[in-house]
C-alpha positions in Angstrom: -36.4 -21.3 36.7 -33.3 -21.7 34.2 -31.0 -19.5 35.0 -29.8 -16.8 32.2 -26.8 -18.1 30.1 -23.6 -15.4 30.8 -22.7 -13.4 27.6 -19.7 -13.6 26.4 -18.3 -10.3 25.8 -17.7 -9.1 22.0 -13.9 -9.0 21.5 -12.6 -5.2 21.6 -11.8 -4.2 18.1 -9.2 -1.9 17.6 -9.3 1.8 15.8 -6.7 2.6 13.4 -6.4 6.3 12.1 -4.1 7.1 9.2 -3.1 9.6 6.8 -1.6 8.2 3.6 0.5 9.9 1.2 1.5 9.4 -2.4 4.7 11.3 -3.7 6.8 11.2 -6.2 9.2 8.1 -6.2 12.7 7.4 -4.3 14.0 10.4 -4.4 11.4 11.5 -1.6 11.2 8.4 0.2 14.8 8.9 0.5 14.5 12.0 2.2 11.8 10.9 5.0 14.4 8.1 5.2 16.9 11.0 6.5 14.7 13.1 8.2 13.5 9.7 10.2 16.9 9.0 11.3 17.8 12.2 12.4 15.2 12.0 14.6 15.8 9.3 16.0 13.0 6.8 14.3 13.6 3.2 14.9 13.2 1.2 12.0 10.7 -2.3 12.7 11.7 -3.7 9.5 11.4 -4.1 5.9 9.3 -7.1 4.0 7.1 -7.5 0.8 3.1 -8.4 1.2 0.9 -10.1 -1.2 -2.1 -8.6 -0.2 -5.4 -10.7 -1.3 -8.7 -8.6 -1.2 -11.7 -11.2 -0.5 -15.1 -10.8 -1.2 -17.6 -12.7 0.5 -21.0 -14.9 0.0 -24.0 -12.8 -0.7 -24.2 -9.0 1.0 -21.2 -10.4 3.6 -18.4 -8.0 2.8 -20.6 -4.9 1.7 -19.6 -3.0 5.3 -16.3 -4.9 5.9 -13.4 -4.8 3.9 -11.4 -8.6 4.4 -8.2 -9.0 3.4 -5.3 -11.2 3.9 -1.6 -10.1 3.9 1.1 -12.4 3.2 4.6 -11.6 4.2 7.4 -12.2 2.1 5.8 -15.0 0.2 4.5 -16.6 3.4 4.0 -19.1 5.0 3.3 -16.1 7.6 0.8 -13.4 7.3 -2.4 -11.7 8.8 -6.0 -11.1 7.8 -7.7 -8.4 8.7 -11.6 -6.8 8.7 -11.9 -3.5 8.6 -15.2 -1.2 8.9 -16.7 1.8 7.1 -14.5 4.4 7.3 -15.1 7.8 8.8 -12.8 10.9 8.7 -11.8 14.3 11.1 -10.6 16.3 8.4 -8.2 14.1 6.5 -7.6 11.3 9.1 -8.9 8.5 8.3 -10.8 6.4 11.1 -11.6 2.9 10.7 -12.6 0.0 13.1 -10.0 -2.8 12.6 -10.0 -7.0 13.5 -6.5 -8.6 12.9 -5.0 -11.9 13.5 -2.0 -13.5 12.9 -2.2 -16.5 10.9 0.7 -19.0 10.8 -0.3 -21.0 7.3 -1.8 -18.1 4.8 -2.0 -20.3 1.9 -4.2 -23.1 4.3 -5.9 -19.2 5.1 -6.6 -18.9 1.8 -7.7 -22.4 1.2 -10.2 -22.0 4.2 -11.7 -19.2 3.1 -12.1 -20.2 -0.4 -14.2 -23.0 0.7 -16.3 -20.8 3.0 -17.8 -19.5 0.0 -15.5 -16.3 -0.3 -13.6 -15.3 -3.3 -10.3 -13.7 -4.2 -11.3 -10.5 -5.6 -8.2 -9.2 -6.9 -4.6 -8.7 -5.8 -1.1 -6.7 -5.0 1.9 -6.4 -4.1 3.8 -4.3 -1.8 7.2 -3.3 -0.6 6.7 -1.9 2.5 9.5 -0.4 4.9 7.6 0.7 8.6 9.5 3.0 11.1 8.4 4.0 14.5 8.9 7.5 16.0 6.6 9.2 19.0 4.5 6.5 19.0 3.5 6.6 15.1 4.3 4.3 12.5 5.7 5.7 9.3 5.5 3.3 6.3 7.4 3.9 3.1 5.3 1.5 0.4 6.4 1.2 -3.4 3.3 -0.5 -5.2 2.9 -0.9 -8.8 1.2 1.9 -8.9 3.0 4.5 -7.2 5.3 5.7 -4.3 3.9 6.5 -0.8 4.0 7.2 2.6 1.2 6.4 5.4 1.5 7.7 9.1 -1.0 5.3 11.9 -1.3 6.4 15.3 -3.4 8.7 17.3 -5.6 10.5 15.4 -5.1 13.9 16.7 -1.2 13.7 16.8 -1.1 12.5 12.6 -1.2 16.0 11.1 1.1 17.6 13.3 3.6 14.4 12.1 2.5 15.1 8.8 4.0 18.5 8.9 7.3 17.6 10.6 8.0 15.6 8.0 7.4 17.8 4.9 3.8 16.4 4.2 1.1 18.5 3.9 -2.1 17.0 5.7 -4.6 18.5 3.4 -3.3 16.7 0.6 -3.9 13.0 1.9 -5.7 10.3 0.2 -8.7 8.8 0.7 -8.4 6.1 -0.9 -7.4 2.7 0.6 -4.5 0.7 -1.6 -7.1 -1.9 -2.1 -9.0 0.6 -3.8 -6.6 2.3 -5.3 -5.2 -1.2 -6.8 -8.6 -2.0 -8.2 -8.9 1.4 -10.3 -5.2 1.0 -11.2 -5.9 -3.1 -12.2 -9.1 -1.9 -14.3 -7.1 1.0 -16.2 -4.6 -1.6 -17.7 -7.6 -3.7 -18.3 -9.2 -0.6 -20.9 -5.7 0.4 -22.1 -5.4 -3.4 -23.2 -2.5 -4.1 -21.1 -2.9 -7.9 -19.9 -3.5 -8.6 -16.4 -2.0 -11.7 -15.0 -5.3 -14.3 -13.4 -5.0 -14.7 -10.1 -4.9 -18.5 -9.5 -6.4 -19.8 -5.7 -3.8 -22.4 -5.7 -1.6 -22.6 -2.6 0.3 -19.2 -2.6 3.9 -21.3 -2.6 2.6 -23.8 -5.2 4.5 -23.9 -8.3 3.0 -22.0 -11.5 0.9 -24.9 -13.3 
């Protein structure tokens, strides 16, 4: 009798909750800049990500948002799966897969020929500080100013509060999303919006 083949266990995703912001331009990210510093926050660092939303072959990406973050034009970056999201009150709660990739453009390449497709794409300046075990990012996008607290879920609204943010007023809206709705309003208003070519990222315009 064949013995049964061991199962490999399913790699442990990990859960990111988040409450995410948008206010009204320097002048208040200056302010959580201060108030982060008088208490002590440590700050990780400051970069700029191309972020590249990728659709999938057939009904592949209908649950799972993929996307792949490139830092400061690369060659380094991430991509990332996340699940449907859920909420508890205004915290958002969403399964998350991320690895490190060492070559995003050769990313990029790879999964352009697995039959996925660059959807659309941002940019973002993005400033992340630490305090109590919560990351605090400060992102300027094209299309606004905000702020987005990660960490425990039931610790986020309490931060919220310390920090002059009211937790009943946060989005629920991802910045992919958000990005999309912002790309597709200067689409109608006839602005023009630049193609997105699937060359190597540090390839020179052709």
């Amino acid at each position: 009798m064949a013995r049964p083949r061991k199962r490999r266990p399913l790699r442990d995703r990990s859960v990111e909750s988040e409450l995410k912001f948008r206010v009204s331009g320097p002048r208040d990210h200056a302010k959580l800049r201060a108030m982060l510093r008088r208490r002590g926050a440590h700050l990780e660092g400051s970069y700029r990500e191309e972020n590249y939303r990728l659709n999938g072959p057939g009904k592949s990406t209908r649950q799972t948002t993929l996307r792949l973050r490139v830092l400061d034009g690369g060659p380094r970056g991430y991509l990332t799966a996340k699940g449907p999201a859920r909420f508890e009150g205004r915290v958002k709660i969403r399964e998350e897969t991320e690895i490190a990739v060492s070559d995003a453009h050769a990313t990029l390449d790879l999964m352009t020929q697995l039959g996925f497709r660059v959807a659309w794409s941002y940019p973002k300046r993005r400033a992340m500080w630490t305090l109590d075990g919560v990351a605090a990012t400060l992102d300027v996008l094209e299309f606004g100013w905000f702020v987005e607290l990660e960490g425990p879920a039931a610790v986020l609204p309490e931060m919220a509060r310390s920090l002059g943010l009211d937790p009943g007023l946060a989005l629920r809206e991802s910045y992919s999303v958000l990005a999309r709705t912002f790309l597709k309003s200067k689409k109608m208003a006839g602005v023009p919006v630049t193609p997105l070519s699937v060359q190597p990222l540090g390839a020179p315009p052709s």
